[in-house]
Every structure is written in C-alpha cells, then in structure tokens.
N, C-alpha and C positions, 0 to 999 in steps of 0.2 A: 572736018569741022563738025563738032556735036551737035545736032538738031537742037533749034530752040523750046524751051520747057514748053509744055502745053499744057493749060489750065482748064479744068475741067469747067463747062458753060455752067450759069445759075440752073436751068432749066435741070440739069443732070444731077445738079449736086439736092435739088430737092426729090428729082425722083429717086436716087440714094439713098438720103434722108427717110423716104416714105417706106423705100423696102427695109430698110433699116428696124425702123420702127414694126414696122407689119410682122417681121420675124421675133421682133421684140414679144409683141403679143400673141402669137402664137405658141413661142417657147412659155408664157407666162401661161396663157389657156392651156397649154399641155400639160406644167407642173400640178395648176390646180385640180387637173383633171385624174390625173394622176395617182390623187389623194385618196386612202380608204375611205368609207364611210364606217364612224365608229361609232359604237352608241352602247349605252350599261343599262345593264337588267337587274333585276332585283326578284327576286323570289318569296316570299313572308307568310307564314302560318300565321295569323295575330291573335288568336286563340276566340274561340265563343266566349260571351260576358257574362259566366258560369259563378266566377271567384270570387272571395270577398277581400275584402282589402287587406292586402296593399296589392292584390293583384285582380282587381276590380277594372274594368272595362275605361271608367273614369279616370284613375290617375294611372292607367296605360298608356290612352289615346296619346298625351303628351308625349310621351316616348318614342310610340310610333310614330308619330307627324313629323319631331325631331332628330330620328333614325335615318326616314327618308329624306328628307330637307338635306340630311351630312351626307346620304349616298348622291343624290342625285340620277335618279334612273331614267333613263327615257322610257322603260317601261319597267312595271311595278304588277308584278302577277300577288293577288292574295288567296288564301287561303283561310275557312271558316268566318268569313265576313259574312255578318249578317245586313238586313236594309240598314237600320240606327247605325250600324256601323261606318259602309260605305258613307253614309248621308255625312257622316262627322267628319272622318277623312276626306271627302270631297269638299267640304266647307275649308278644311284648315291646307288644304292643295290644289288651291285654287287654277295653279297655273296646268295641272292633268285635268284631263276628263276621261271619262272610263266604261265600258261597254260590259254588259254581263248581268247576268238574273242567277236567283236562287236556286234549288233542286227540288223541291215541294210541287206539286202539281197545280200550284196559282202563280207560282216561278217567286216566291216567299222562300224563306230558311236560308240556311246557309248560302254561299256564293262564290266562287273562284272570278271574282271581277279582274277584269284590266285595264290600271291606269295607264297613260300614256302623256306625255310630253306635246299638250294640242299646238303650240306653238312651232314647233318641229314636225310634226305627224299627223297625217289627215287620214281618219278611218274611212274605210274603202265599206261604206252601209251594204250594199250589196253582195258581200263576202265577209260576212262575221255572222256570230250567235254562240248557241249551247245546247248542246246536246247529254243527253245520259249517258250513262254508263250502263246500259242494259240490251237486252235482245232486241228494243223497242228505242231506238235514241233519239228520236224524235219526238215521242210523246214526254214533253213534261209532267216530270214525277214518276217517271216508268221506274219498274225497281223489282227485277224477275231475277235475279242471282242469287238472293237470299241473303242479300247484305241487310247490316245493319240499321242503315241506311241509306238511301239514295243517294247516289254520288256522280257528277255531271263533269264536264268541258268546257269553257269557254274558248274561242278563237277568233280571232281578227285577223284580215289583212289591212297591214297600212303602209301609205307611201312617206319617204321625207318630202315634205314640199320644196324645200331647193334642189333638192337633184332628180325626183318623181321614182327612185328607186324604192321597189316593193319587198315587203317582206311580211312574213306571218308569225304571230306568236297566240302558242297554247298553252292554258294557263290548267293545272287538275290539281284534285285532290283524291290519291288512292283511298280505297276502303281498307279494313281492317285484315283479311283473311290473304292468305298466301293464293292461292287459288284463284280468288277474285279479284286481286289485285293482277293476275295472270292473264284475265280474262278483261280485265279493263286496258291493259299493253297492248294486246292481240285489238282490239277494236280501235283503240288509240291509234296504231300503227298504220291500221289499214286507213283511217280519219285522212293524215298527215298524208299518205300516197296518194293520197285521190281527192288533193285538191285542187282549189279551181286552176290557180298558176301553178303551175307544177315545178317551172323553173327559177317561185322565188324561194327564197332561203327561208327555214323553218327556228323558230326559237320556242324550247318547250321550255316552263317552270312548272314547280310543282313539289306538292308534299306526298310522295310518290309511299309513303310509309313503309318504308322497305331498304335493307340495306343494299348495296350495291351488289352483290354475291347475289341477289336474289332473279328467280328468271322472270320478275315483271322487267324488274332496271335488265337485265341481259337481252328481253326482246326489242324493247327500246334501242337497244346499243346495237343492233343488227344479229344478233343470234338468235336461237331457237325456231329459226323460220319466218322470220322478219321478212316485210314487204319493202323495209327502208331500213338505215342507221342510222343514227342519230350519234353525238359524241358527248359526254361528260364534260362540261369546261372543264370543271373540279381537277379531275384525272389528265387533260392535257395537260396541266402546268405542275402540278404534283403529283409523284408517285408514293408517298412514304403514307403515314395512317393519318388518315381525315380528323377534322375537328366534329365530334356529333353535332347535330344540328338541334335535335331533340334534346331537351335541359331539364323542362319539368318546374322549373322556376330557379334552380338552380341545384335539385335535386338528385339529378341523375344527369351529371356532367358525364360520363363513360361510355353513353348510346353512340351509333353507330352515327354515319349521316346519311339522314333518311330526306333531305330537300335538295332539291338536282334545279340544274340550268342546263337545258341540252341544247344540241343545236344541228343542222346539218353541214357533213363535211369542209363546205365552202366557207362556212364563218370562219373566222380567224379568231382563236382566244387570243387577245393582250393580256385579263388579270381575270382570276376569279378569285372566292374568298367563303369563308366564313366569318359574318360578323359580329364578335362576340361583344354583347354588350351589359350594362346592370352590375358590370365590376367595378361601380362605383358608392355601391353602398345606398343606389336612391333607387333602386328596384329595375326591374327588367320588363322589357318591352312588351314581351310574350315568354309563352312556354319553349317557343323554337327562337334558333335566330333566324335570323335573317342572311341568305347567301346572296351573292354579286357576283356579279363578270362584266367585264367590258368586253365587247367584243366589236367585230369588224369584217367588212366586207370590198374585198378589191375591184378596183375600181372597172365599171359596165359601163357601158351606153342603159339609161332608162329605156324600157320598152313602157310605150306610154299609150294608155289604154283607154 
C-alpha cells in the first residue's frame, strides 16, 4: 500500500520561500555586477578666439555647447581653451565641472582643461593637476625645448560614485615640431607609468598634431622604447583611412587625423568616431572636429581608497 502524501509543514514552505528568494537576489546582484562600466569621451580642439566672423569665438561657442549637449561625454578633454573660454562653456554645461589651468607662468593662456560629468564622477583633489611639457614640468610656464610655445598636461583621477571604480584621464596638446612633439611622448609616457594607482586604467585625449605614422603617436602606442602602451580607439575598430580631424574651417578637408582618444589595454572600445560637423551650411564648431569613443571597462571589485 502506497505511503500517504506528505505535505510539506508551513514553517518549511517559508524557509523555501526565503531561500528562494535569497538566490533570487543574488543571481540579480551577480547580473548587475556583472555589467561593464561604460562611459564616452570626447576630445575638441575649439580653436583660440583669433577669427572673425563667421568663425569668431561668439557664434562658435553655440556650436560647441550644442556639439557636446549631442555627444554627451562623460568626459570632455579641450584643447586651446582659453579662461573667457572655459568660463562660457562652463556657464552653458552646467551639469560638468572641470579641473585644469593655462600654460603661461601665472597658469593664464591657453588650457587643455577636463570637463567631466560631476553627477557621475567625483575628482579624486589629491591626484590631479598640470604639468609642462619641458625639462622642468613642474614649474608653470617652463618652456626649455625651444618650442613655440609652451605647451602643458592636464590629468585627473576620478571615481564613479556608484561603483567607486577609478580611472585617470590625460588631456594635451602637442607642439608644432617633430622632435618635440617626440620629446613631449617620452615625458608623457613616463607621466602615465608612474602614476599614483598604477592599477587604474588610463584615458589619453588630445591634439597630439601629428599623424599616426608619426613616432610621438608610435611612443604613445608602446614603440620606440615606451614605458607603457596605450591603444588608439580610432584604429581598434577601423582599419581603412581615417577621417582628418584637422579642417581648417572647412579648407583643408584631406589632412590626416591628428586628435587621438587612447587608452590602456584593459578598456574596452564599443564606438569611436570622427564627428564631422558645419555640413550644414550654418558654420562649424571649430577648425578640428571633434573625436569620440565610448568605451568600457569589465567588471572589478572597487578597491576603495
């Protein structure tokens, strides 16, 4: 005769219930965990407010504000920004705030600032600044290479506030000469290895004035006797001929592309780009465009500092 069914007691069917649930959330904390952290960059030369109109500083800025508003970057490295500058772009972007001084020996003139996404991103104050591009890179305004002129580094590290995961972005602008632009890699390079975390991931932008053949962008990318390598977004997802990034206002569409988004090995490119824009007949943003990447980093544990 078959044993009578036996029904599992209340007490059981809630502890069931609970491990149930408990594995529930567990598998759900694992997926979320799981998840990259992505984030886009943006790179922009905006040119000094040299021009007159229709490529005057004035009915640029619109452009520029509007440029970044469409990319959305979580970080925004620039290029020839002066203070009036930054000061306007920080007024009309409101939701970044942005770390970085001039190259002038009162930390005036030009700028390679970095905006950043403060609602997402908390700069790490005691690990950022700028330094020169000279024998002396500490001292603001140092300028011994016999460049044209002075030419600097900005760098930050910053964490995302919901995951505390750290990363570093350097933001330059090369000089004009082969050579010295050679000489700003080699100091660059060594910059990026010897910093304070060593184990977070590096995001370089910059108008590097140089085409990719060239051995500033080759030390960069780990040749020539590099201390590190870094990767081209550009070049992981595209092999065939780049778009110039260099325009001229729309003069010399043929240049090579001379503004780079690098990064170290561990980032992950999803998209890069050149983004061409002013082919609508109402003027263009700047002399360069503007490059992008989104990119990504798989999923750590924060090391929380």
């Amino acid at each position: 005769m078959p044993s009578p069914l036996r029904l599992p007691s209340t007490a059981r069917l809630l502890r069931l219930g609970l491990a149930a649930g408990l594995c529930c959330l567990y598998a759900m904390h694992g997926a979320a965990g799981a998840q990259t952290l992505a984030f886009d960059v943006m790179s922009f030369n905006v040119r000094v407010p040299v021009d007159p109109p229709p490529h005057d500083w004035a009915a640029r800025q619109p452009r520029v504000t509007a440029l970044v508003r469409q990319q959305r970057p979580d970080f925004l490295g620039l290029q020839e920004a002066l203070p009036a500058m930054v000061a306007d772009l920080q007024a009309a972007l409101d939701e970044y705030a942005s770390t970085g001084r001039g190259r002038d020996n009162d930390s005036g003139g030009e700028g390679v600032q970095i905006f950043y996404r403060k609602d997402r991103w908390e700069l790490d104050l005691a690990d950022q600044g700028t330094f020169q591009l000279s024998s002396t890179p500490e001292i603001a305004g140092s300028n011994d290479w016999g460049m044209q002129w002075p030419r600097i580094v900005t760098w930050a590290h910053l964490r995302e506030r919901a995951s505390g995961r750290g990363l570093y972005i350097y933001n330059t602008h090369f000089p004009l000469k082969p050579e010295e632009r050679e000489r700003s890699a080699r100091l660059l390079a060594q910059k990026v290895a010897a910093r304070k975390h060593g184990a977070d991931p590096v995001v370089l932008t910059g108008d590097l004035n140089a085409c990719e053949q060239e051995a500033a962008v080759r030390h960069l990318l780990g040749q020539e006797g590099a201390p590190l390598a870094l990767r081209d977004s550009y070049r992981v997802l595209h092999s065939g001929a780049a778009t110039g990034s260099f325009h001229a206002f729309g003069k010399e569409p043929h240049l090579c592309r001379i503004d780079y988004i690098m990064a170290t090995p561990e980032v992950n490119v999803l998209r890069a780009e050149v983004v061409v824009d002013g082919q609508d007949g109402k003027g263009y943003a700047s002399d360069h465009y503007a490059v992008t990447a989104r990119l990504a980093l798989d999923n750590k544990p924060a090391a929380r500092r």
